[in-house]
N, CA, C and O of each residue as an XYZ file, in Angstrom:
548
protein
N      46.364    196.503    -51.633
C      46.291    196.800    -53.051
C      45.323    195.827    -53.711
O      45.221    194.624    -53.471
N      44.665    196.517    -54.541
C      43.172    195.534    -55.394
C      43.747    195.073    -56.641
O      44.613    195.896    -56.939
N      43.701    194.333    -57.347
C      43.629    193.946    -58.663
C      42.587    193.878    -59.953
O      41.526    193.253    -59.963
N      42.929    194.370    -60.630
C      41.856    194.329    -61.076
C      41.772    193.149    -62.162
O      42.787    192.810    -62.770
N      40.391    192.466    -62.411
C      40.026    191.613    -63.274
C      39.294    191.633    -64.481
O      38.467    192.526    -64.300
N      39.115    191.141    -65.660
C      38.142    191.945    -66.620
C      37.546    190.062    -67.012
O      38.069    188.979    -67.278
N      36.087    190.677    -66.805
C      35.427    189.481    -66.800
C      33.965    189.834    -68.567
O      33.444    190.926    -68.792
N      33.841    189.141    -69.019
C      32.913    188.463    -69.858
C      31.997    187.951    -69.814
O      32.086    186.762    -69.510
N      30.475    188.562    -70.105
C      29.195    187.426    -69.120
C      28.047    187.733    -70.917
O      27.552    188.663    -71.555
N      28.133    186.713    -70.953
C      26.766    186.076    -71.760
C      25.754    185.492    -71.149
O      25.855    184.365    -70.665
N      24.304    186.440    -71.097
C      23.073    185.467    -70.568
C      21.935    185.823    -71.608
O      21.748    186.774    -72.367
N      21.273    184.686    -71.326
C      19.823    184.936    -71.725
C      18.620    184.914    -71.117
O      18.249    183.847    -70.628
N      17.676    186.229    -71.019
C      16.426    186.150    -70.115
C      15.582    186.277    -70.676
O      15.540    186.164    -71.901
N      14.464    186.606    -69.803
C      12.803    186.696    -69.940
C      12.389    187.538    -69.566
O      12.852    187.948    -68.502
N      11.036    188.460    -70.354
C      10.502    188.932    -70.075
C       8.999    188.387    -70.050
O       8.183    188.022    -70.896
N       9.050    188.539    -68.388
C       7.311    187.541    -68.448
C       6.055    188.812    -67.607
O       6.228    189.373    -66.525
N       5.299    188.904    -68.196
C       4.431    189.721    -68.374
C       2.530    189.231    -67.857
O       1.881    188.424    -68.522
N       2.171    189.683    -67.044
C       0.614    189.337    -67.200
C       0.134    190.814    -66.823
O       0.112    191.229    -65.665
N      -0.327    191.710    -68.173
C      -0.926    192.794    -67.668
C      -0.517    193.962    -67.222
O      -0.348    194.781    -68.125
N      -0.267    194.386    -66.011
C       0.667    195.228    -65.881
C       1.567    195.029    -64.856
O       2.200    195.974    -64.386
N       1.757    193.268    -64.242
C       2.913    193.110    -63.809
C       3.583    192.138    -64.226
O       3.058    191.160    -64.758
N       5.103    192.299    -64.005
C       6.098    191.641    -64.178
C       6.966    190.610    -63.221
O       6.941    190.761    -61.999
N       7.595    189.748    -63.725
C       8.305    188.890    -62.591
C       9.543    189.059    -62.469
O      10.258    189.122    -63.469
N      10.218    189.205    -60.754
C      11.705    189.559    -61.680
C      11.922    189.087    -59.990
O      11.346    188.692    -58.977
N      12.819    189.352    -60.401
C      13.886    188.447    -59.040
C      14.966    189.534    -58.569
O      15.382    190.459    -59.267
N      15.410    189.190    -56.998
C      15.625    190.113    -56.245
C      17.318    189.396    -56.221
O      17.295    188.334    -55.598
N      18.598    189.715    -56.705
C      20.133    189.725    -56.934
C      20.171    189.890    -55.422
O      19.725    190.698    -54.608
N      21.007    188.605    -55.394
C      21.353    188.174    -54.138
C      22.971    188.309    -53.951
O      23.566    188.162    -52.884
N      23.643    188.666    -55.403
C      25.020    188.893    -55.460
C      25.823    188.928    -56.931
O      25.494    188.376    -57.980
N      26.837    189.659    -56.684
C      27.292    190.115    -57.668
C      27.257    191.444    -58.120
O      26.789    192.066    -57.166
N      27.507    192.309    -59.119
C      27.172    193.317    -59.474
C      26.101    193.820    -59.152
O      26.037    194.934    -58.633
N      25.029    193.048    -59.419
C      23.675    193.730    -58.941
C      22.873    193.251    -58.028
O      21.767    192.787    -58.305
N      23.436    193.326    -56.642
C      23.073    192.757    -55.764
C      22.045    193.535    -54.696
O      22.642    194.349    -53.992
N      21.010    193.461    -54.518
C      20.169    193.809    -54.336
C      19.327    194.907    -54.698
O      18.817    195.832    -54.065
N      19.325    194.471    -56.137
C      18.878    194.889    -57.002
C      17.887    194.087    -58.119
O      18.333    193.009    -58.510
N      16.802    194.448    -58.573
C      15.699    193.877    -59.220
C      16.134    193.142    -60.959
O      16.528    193.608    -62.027
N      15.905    192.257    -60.614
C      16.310    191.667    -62.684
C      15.434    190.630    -63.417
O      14.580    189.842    -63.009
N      15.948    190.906    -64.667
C      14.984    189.939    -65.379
C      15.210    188.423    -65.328
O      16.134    188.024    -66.037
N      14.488    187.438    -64.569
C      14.740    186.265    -64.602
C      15.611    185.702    -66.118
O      15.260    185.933    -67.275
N      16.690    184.999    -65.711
C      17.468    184.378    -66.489
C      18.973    184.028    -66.335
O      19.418    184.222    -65.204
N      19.801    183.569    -67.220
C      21.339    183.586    -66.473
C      22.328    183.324    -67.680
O      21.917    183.684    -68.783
N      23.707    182.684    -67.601
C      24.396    181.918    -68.038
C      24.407    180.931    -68.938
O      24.524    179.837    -68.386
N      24.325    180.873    -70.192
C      24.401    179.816    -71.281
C      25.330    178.525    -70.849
O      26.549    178.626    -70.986
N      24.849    177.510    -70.412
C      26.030    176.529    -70.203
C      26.689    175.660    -71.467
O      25.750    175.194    -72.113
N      27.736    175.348    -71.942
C      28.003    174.548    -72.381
C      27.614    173.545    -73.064
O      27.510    172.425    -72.562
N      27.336    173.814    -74.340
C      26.522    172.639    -74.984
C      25.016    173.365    -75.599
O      24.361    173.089    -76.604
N      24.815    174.352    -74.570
C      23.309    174.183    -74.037
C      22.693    175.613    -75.008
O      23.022    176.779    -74.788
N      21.740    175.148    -76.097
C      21.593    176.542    -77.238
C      20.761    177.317    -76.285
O      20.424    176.915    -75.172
N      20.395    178.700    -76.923
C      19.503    179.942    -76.240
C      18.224    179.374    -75.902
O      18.372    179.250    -74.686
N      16.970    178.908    -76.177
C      15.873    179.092    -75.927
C      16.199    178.087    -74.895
O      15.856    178.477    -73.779
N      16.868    176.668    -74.906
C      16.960    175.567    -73.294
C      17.700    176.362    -72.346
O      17.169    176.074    -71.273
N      18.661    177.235    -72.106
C      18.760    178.288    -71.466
C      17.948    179.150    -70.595
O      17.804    179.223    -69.375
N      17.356    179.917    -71.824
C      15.829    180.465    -71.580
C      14.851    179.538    -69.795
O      14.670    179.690    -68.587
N      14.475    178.373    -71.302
C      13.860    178.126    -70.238
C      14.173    176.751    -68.590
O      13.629    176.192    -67.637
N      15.313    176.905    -69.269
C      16.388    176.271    -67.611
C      16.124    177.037    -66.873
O      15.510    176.736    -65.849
N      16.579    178.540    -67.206
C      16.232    179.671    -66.220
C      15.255    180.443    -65.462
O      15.428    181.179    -64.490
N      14.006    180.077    -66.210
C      12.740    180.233    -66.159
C      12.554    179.412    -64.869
O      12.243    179.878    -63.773
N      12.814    178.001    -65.192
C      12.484    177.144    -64.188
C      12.767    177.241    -63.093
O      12.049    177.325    -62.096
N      14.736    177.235    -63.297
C      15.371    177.441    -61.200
C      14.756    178.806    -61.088
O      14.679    179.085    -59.891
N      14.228    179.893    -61.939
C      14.554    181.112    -60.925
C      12.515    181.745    -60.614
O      12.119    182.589    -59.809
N      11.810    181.028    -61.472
C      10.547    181.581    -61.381
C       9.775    179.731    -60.641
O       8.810    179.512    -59.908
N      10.449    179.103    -61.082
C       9.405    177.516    -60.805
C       8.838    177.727    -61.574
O       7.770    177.937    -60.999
N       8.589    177.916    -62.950
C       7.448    178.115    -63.844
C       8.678    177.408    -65.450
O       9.855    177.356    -65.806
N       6.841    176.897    -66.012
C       7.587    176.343    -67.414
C       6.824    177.401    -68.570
O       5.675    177.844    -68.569
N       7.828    177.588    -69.435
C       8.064    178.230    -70.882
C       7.082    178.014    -71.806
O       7.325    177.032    -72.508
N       5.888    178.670    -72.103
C       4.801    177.828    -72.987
C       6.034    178.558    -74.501
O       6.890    177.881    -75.072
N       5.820    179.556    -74.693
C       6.355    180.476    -75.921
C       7.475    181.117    -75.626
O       7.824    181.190    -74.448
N       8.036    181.542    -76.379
C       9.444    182.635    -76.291
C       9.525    183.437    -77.243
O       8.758    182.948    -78.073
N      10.112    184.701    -77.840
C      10.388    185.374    -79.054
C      11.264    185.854    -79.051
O      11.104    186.750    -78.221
N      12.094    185.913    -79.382
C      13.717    186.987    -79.579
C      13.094    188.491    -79.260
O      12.260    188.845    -80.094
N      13.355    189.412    -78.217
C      12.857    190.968    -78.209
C      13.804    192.114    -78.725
O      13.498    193.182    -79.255
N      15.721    191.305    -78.252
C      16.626    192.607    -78.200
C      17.739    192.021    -77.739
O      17.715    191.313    -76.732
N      18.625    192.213    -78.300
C      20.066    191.863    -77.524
C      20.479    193.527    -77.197
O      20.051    194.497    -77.821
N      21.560    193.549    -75.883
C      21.785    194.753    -75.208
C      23.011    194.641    -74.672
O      23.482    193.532    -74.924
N      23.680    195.282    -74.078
C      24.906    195.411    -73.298
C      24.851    196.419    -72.464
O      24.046    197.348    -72.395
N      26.383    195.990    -71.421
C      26.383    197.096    -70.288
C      27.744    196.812    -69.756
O      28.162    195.662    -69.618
N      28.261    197.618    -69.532
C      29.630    197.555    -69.110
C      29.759    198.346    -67.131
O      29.591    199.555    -66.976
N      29.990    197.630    -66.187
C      30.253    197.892    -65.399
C      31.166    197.807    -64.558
O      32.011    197.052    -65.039
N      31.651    198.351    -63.014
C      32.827    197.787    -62.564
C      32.571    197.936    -61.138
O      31.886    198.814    -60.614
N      32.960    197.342    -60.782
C      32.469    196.371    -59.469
C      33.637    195.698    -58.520
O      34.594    195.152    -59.068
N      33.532    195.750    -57.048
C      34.141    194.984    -56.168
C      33.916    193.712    -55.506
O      32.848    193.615    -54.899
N      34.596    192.850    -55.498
C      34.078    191.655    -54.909
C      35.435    191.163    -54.527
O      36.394    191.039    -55.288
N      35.374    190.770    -52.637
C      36.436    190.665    -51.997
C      37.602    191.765    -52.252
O      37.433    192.923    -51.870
N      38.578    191.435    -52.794
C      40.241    192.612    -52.657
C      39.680    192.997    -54.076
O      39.494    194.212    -54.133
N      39.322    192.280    -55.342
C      39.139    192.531    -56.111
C      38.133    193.271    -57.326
O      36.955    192.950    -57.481
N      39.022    194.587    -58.355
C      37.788    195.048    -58.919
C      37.644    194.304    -60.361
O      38.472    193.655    -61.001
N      36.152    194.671    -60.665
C      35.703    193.500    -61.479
C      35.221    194.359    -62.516
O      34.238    195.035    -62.214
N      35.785    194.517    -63.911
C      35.040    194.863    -64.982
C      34.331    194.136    -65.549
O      34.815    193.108    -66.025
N      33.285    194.348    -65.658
C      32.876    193.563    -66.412
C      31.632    193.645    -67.685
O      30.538    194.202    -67.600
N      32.008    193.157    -68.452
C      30.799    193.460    -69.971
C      29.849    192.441    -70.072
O      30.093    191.235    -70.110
N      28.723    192.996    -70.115
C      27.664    191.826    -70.173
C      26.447    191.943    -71.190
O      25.770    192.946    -71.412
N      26.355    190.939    -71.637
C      25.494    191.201    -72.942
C      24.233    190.190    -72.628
O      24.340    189.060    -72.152
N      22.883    190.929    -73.047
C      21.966    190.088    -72.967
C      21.045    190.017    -74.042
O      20.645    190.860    -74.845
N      20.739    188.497    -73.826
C      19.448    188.211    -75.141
C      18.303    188.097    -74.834
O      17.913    187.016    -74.393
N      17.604    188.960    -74.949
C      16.740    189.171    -74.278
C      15.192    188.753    -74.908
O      14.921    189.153    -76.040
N      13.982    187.772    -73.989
C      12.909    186.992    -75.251
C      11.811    187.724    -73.989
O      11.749    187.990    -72.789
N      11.112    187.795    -75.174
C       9.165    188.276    -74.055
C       8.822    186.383    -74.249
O       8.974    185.576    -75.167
N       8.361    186.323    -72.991
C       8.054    185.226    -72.438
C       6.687    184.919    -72.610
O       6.062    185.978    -72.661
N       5.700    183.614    -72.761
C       4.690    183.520    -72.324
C       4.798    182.028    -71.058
O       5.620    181.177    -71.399
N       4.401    181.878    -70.361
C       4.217    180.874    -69.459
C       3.254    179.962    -69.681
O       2.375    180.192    -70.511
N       3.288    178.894    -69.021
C       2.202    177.747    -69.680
C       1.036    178.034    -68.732
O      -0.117    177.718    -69.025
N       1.385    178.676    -67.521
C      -0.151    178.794    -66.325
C       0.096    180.782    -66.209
O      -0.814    181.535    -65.862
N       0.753    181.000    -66.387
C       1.403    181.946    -65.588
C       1.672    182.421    -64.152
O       1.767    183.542    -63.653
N       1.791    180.779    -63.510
C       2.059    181.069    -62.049
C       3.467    181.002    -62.117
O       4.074    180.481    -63.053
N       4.069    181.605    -60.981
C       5.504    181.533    -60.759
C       5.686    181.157    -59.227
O       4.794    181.517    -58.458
N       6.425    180.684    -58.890
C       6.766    180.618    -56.762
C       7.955    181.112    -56.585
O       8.943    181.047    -57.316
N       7.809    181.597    -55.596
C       9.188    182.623    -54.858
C      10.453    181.379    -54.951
O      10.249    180.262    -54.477
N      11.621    181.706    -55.552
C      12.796    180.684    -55.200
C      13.810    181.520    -54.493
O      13.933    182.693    -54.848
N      14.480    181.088    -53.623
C      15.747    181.124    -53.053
C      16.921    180.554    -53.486
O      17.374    179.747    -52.675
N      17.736    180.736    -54.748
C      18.547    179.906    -55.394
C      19.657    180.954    -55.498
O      19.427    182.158    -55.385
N      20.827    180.457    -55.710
C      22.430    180.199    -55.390
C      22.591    182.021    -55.825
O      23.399    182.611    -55.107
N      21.853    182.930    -56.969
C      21.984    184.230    -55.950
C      20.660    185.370    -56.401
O      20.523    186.578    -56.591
N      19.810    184.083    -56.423
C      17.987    184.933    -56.166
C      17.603    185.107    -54.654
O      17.500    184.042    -54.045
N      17.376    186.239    -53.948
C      16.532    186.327    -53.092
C      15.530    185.872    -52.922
O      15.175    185.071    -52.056
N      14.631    186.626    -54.231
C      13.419    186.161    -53.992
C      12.831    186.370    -55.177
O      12.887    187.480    -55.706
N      12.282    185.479    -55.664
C      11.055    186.152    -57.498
C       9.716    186.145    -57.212
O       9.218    185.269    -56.504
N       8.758    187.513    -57.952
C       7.748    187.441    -57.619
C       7.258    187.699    -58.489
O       7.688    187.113    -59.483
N       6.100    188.681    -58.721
C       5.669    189.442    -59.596
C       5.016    190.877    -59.021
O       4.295    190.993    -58.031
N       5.516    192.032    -60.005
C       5.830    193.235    -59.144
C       4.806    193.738    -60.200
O       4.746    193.172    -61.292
N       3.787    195.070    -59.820
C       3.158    195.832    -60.028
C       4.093    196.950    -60.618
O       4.877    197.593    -59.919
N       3.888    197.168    -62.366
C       5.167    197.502    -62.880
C       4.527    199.629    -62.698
O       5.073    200.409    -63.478
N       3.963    199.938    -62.160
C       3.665    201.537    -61.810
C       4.408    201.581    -60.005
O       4.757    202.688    -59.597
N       4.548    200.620    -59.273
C       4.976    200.549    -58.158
C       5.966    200.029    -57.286
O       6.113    199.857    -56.076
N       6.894    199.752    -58.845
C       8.076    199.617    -58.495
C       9.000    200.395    -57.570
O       9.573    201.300    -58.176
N       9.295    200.316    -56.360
C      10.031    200.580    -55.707
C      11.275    200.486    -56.002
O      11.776    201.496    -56.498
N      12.233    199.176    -55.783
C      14.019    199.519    -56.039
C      14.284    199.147    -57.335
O      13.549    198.554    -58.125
N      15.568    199.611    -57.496
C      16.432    199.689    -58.445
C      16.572    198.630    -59.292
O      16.531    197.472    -58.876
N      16.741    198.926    -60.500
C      16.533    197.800    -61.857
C      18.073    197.950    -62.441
O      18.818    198.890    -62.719
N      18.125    196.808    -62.469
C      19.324    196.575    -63.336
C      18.935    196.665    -64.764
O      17.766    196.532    -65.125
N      19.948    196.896    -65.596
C      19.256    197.561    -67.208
C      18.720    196.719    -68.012
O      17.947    197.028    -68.920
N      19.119    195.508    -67.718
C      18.447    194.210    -68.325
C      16.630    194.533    -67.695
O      15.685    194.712    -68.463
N      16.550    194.536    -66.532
C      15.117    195.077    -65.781
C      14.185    195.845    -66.776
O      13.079    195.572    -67.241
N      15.106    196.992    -66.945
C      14.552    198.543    -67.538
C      13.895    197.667    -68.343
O      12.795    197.200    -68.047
N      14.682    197.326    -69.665
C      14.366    197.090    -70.946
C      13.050    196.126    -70.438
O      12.264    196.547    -71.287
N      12.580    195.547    -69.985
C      11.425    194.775    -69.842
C      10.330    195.268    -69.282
O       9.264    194.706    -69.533
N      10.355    196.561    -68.300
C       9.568    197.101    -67.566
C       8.980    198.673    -69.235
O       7.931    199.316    -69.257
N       9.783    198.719    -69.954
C       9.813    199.562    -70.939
C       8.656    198.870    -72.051
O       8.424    199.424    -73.126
């Protein structure tokens, strides 16, 4: 027998842009796990939106934050298994168009990025999580 849990997620990301591609990182777990998203995460404690922003920028692209702009806050409600347990969960995002200070980024492997790159946004292959959409839009 599963239980179910109802979980709460506040993040804030980026949309980083050169042209007509985008950077986004490959979900290594969780709801959207192997699945494409917009670099960003978790507000910690203490810690306001734009140092967020660009905390996240950093572990998940290696790249620093020249600019930021508020684009859209959004939501999504999904439900999900992980171990015995199902996971509702509502997630809301704040979502900023990014500029970068070089606009280089390096592939990271972090606690649940595969991999970040920058994707040719007409040749996107897999699946976008909706936070994704809205940036590839």
């Amino acid at each position: 027998m599963s239980n179910t849990v109802s979980k709460f997620h506040v993040g804030v990301y980026g949309i980083v842009k050169d042209g007509n591609k985008i950077a986004l990182i490959l979900k290594g777990r969780g709801p959207y796990t192997g699945m494409l998203d917009l670099p960003g995460g978790k507000i910690e404690y203490g810690e306001n939106v734009e140092e967020c922003l660009r905390r996240e920028i950093k572990e998940e692209l290696n790249a620093e934050v020249d600019s930021c702009k508020l684009k859209t806050t959004i939501q999504n409600s999904i439900t999900y298994k992980e171990n015995d347990e199902e996971i509702k969960l509502q997630h809301i995002g704040i979502i900023y168009d990014v500029v970068l200070k070089n606009n280089a980024i390096t592939s990271v492997n972090e606690h649940d990025v595969l991999e970040s790159k920058w994707f040719d946004i007409p040749k996107i292959d897999k699946e976008l999580t909706f936070l994704a959409k809205v940036g590839i839009s």
